[in-house]
SEGUFI-145425 format. One record per atom (N, C-alpha, C): x, y, z. Coordinates in pm, whole numbers, plus 50000, padded with zeros to 5 digits. Each point is the difference from the previous one (the first is absolute). Layout:
SEGUFI-145425
XYZ/...
This chain:
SEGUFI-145425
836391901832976/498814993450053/499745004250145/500535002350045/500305007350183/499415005949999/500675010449902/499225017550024/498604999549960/499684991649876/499004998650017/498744994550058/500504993750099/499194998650120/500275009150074/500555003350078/500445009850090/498695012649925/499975005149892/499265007949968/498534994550030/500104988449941/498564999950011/499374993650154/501055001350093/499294997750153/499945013650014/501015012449986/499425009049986/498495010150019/499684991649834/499075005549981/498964993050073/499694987950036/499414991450040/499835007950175/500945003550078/500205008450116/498675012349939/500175008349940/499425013849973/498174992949939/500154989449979/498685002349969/499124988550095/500214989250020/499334989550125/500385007550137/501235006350056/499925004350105/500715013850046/498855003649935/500135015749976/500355008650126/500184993150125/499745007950109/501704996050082/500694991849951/501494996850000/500285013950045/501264996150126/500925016650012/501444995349987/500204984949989/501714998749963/499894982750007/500644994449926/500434985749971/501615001850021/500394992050074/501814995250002/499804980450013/500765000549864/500244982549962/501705001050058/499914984650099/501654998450003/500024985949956/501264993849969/500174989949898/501264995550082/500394990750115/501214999250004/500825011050104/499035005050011/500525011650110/500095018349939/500304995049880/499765010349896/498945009349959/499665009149985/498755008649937/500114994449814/498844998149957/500394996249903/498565004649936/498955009350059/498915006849963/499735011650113/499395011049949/499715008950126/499195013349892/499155002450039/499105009749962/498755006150110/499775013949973/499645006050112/498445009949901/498445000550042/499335007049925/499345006350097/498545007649938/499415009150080/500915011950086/500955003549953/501305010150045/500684996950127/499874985950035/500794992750117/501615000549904/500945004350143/501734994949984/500364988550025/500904999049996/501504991150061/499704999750155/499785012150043/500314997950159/498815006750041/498535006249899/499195000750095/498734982950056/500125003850179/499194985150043/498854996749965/499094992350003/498394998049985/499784990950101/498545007850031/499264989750101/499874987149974/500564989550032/499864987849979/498874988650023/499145004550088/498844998950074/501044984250097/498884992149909/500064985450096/501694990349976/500775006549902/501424998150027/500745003250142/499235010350047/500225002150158/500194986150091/498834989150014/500064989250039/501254992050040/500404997749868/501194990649944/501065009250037/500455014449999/501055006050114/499634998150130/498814998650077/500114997350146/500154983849984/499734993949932/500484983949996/501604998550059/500895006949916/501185003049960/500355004350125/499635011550080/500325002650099/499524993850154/498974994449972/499804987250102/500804993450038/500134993949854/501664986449995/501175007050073/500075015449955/501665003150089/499915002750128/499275002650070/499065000350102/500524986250082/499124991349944/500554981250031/500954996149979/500805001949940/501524999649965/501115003050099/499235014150086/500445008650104/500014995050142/498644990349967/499874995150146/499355006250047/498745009149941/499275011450062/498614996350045/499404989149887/498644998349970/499874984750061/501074992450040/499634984450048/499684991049899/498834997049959/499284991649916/499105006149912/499514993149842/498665004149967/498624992250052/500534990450056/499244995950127/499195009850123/500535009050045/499835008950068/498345005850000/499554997750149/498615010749948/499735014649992/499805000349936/500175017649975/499465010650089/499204994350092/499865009850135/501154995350114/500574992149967/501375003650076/501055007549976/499575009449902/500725015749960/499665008350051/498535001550039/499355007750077/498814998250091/501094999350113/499394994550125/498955008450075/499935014349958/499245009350051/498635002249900/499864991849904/498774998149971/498824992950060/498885011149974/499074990350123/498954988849905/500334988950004/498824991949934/498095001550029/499644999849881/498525005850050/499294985850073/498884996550094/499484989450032/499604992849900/500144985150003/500204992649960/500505000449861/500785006449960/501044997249927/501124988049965/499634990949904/501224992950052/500664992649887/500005003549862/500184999249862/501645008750023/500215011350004/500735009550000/501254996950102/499534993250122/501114997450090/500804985749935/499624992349868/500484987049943/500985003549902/499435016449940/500845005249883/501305000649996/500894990049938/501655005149987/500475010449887/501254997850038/500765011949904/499974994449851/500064981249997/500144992249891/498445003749914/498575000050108/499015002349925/499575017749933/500995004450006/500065015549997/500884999849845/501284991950044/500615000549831/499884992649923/499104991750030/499274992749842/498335002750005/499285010850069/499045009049998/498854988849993/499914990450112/499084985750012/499705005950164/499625014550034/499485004350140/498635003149952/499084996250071/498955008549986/499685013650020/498905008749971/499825012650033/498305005550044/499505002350069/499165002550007/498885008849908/500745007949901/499205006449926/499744995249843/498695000649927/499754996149893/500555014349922/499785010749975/500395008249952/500425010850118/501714998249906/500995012350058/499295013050089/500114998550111/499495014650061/501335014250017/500475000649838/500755009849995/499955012550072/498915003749998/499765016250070/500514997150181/499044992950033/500754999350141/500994994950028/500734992149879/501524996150065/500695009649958/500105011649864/500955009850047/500185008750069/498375002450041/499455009450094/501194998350151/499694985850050/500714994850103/500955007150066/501435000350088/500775006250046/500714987550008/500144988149993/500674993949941/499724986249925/500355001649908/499384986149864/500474989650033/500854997150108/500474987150023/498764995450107/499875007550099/498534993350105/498795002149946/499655004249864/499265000949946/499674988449889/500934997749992/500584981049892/499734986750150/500785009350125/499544982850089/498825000150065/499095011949970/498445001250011/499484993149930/500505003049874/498784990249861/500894985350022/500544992050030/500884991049990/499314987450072/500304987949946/498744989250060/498764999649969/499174999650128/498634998949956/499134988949966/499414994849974/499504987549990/501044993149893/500185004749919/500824987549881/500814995250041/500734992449924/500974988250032/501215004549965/500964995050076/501325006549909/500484985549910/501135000049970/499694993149840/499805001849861/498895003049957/499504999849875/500085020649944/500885001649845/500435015050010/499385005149956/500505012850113/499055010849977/500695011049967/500045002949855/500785013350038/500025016250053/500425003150030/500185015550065/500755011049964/499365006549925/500245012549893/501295004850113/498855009750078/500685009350048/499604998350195/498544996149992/500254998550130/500124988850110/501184995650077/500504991550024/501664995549973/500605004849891/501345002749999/500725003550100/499475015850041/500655004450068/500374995350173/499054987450026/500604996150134/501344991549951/500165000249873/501634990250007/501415014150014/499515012749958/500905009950048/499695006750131/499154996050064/499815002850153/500714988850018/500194986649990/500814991550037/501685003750008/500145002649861/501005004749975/500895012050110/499305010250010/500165009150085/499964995650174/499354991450034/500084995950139/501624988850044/499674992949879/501584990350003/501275008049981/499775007849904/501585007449977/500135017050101/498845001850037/500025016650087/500175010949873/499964998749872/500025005549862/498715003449930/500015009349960/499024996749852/500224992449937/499314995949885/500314993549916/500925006449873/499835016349970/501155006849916/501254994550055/499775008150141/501305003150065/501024982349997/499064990150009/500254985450039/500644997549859/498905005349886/500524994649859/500925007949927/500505017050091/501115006649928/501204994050022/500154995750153/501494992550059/500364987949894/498584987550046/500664989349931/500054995649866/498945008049937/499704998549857/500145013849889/499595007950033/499885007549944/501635008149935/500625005950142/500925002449999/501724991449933/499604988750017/501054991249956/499305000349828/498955001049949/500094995449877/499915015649923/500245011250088/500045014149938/498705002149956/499044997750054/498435003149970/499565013150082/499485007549974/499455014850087/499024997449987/499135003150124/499004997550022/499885011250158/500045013849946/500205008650114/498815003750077/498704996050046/499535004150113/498764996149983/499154999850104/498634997250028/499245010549945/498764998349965/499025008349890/498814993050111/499835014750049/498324998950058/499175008649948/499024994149975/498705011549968/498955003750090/499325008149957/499555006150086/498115006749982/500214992449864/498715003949920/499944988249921/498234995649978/500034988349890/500205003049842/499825015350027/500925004449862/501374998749986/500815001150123/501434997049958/500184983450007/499334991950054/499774985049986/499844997249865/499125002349965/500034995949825/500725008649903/500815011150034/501295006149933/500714991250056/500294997650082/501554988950000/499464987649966/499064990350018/499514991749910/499974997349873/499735011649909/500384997149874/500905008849935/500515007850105/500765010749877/501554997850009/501165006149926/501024995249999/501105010850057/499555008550057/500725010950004/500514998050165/499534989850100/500824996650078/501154997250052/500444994550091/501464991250020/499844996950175/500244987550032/499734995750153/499244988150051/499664998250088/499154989650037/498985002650122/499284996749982/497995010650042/500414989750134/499365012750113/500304989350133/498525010850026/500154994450164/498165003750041/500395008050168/499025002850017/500185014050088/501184995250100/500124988550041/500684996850101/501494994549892/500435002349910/501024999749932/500784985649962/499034988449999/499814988549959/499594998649822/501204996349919/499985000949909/499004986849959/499055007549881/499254987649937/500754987249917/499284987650013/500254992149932/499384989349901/498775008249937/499714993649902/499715007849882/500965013550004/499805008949923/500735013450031/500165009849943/501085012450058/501175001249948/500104992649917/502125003250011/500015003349842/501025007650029/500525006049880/500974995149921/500514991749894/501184998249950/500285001149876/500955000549929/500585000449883/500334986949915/499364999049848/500604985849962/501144995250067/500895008549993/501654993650021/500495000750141/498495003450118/500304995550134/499424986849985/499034992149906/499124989949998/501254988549964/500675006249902/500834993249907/501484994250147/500125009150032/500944996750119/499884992150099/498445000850055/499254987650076/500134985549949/499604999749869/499854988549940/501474990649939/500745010950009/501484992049964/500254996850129/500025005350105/500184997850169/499204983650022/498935000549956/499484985049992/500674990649917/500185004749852/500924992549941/501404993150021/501205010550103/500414992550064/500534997150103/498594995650028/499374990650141/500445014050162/499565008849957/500225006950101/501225006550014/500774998449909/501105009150024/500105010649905/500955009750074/500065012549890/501545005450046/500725004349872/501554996950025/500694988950048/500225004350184/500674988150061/499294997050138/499135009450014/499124998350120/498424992449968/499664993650077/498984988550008/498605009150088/499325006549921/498415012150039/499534986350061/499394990449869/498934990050074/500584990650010/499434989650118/500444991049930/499364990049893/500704989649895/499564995549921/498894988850043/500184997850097/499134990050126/498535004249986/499685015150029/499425009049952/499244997149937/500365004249844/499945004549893/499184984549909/500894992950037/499264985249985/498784996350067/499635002150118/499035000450086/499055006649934/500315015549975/498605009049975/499515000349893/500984993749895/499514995749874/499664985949955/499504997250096/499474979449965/498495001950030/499294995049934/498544996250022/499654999150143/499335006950054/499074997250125/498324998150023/500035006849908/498305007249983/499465001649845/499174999849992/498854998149856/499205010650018/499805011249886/499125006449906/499324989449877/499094991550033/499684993349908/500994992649957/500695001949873/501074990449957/501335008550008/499755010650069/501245008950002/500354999050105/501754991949997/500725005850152/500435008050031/500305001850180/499925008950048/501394997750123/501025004749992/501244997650029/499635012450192/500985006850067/499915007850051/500195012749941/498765005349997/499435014749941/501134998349827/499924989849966/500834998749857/498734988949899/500045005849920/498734988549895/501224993249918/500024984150004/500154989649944/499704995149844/500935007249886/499304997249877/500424985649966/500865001550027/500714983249889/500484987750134/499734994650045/500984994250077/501194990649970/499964997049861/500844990149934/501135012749945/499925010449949/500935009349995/499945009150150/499684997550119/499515008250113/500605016549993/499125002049856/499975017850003/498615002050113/500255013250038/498705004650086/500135011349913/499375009150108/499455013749964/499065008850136/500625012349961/499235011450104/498805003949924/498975004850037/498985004649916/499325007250067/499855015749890/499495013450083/498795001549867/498715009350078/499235006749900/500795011349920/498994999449901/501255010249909/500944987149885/500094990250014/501244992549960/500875001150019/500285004750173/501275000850050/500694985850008/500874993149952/500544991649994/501444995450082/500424988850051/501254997849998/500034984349991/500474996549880/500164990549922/501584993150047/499784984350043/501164997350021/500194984349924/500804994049911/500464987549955/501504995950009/499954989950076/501444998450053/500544991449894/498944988149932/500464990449909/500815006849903/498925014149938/500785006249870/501125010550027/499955006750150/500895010050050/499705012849923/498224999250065/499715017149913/499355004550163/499725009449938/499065013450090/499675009049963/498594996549975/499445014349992/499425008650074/500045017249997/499195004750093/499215010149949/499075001349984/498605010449961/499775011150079/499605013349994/499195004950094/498835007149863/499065005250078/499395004849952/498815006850086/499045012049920/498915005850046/498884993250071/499254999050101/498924997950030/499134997349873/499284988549993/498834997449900/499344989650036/498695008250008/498744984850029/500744986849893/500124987150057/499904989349930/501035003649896/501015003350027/501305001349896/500484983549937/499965001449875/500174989049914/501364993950147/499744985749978/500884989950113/501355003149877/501045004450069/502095000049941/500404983249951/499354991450098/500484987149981/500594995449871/498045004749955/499654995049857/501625009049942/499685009649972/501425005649961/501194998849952/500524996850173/501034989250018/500454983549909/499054995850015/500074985649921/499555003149889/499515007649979/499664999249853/501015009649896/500665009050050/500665007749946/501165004450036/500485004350094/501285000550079/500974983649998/499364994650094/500664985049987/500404995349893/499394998149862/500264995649912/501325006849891/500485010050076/500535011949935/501605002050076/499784998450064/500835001050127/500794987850035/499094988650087/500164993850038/500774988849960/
């Protein structure tokens, strides 16, 4: 009876989400599913898009942990003091680090002005340009891509690091994840080759070598899979303590509302009575976490307009199988 499910999620993979580049199910700590299509490996990475987020979440917390970052209290132009506020500005000087990771900051623009923010020379003063503005902070707003990146300009001002370099020492490196170098482009043709294609490996930083953070990174199911057991338990991995569980509890509790969907720090809130969350990238990049049942799943996959939601997936087919 197994196998025959197991086959028929399978097939269920190849034909609802045809654009899949690797599924790894763990059960207990265990692999206990793993399949790879569209001629993705074992160890080749995929752009994860907005799973990016939920790793600078992750590295925030070790950051604060460190004693680097103070508070999420903190206003976020007290990272960067050499920014000049425009006249009468005064939305943007209220903005904290807290309204940044549950994405309740306002922004000045109705539609993304992509061209001139990659254009820019750097996407982080180009995020605390559009930032504020008449709206209110409070009520969420989310932010694809631009606006992330002042939480890894943060990042980089508190620790004197990139954010690779920040996330090879404390994270990366301890859980044996590669993640070898910054990917700049240089053409909006090579922008949308590393956007959707898979033949990458790295994490996209911007002329001034400030890695992005609401999109860019490259990983492998079974770097996703390693993250998510690291949450599972509670921040530790072996015998050394990455986050802390203080953390981890924090960034995954309700703060903020998408309609009826919560919104944890840069982590979405599915269940709170089983308090699984979840990372969520275009593409159905996934990282699926349930502590009640002690699974994890992690997805990557191709770029696709409006890629069928993994969730459904998940609960409907994995979980029941697995779990």
């Amino acid at each position: 009876m197994k196998q025959h499910g197991i086959n028929a999620l399978g097939e269920c993979i190849r034909s609802d989400y045809g654009n899949t580049a690797g599924i790894i199910v763990q059960k207990g700590g265990e692999t206990v599913y793993e399949t790879y299509c569209n001629g993705f490996a074992a160890d080749q990475p995929a752009h994860v898009f907005s799973v990016t987020k939920s790793i600078i979440s992750l590295l925030i917390g070790i950051a604060m942990d460190q004693g680097r970052i103070g508070s999420v209290d903190r206003k976020v132009l007290a990272f960067f003091p050499d920014y000049t506020i425009k006249r009468g500005e005064k939305t943007i000087q209220r903005v904290t680090l807290r309204d940044m990771l549950t994405m309740t900051a306002p922004y000045k623009y109705k539609s993304a002005p992509y061209t001139k923010y990659f254009s820019s020379d750097s996407w982080v003063k180009a995020s605390l340009d559009l930032l504020g503005g008449k709206g209110e902070i409070g009520p969420f707003r989310y932010a694809p891509l631009i606006g992330p990146d002042i939480l890894s300009g943060i990042l980089t001002k508190a620790t004197g690091r990139s954010a690779l370099d920040f996330a090879v020492e404390n994270l990366f490196k301890p859980l044996h994840i590669t993640v070898a170098s910054n990917i700049v482009f240089h053409s909006k043709e090579e922008q949308i080759a590393i956007m959707t294609g898979g033949s990458t490996s790295g994490w996209v930083a911007d002329p001034q070598g400030i890695n992005t953070a609401g999109w860019g990174l490259f990983l492998t199911p079974h770097d996703m899979a390693k993250i998510g057991r690291l949450l599972l338990n509670h921040g530790v991995w072996g015998n050394q303590q990455i986050v802390s569980d203080r953390w981890i509890k924090e960034s995954t509790t309700p703060h903020s509302y998408w309609d009826n969907r919560p919104y944890g720090y840069l982590w979405w809130i599915l269940d709170p009575q089983e308090h699984s969350f979840a990372a969520l990238g275009d593409g159905g990049n996934t990282l699926y976490v349930n502590p009640a049942k002690d699974i994890v799943v992690a997805m990557t996959g191709l770029f696709k307009p409006r890629a069928k939601d993994r969730i459904g997936l998940i609960k409907e087919h994995i979980e029941p199988l697995f779990a």
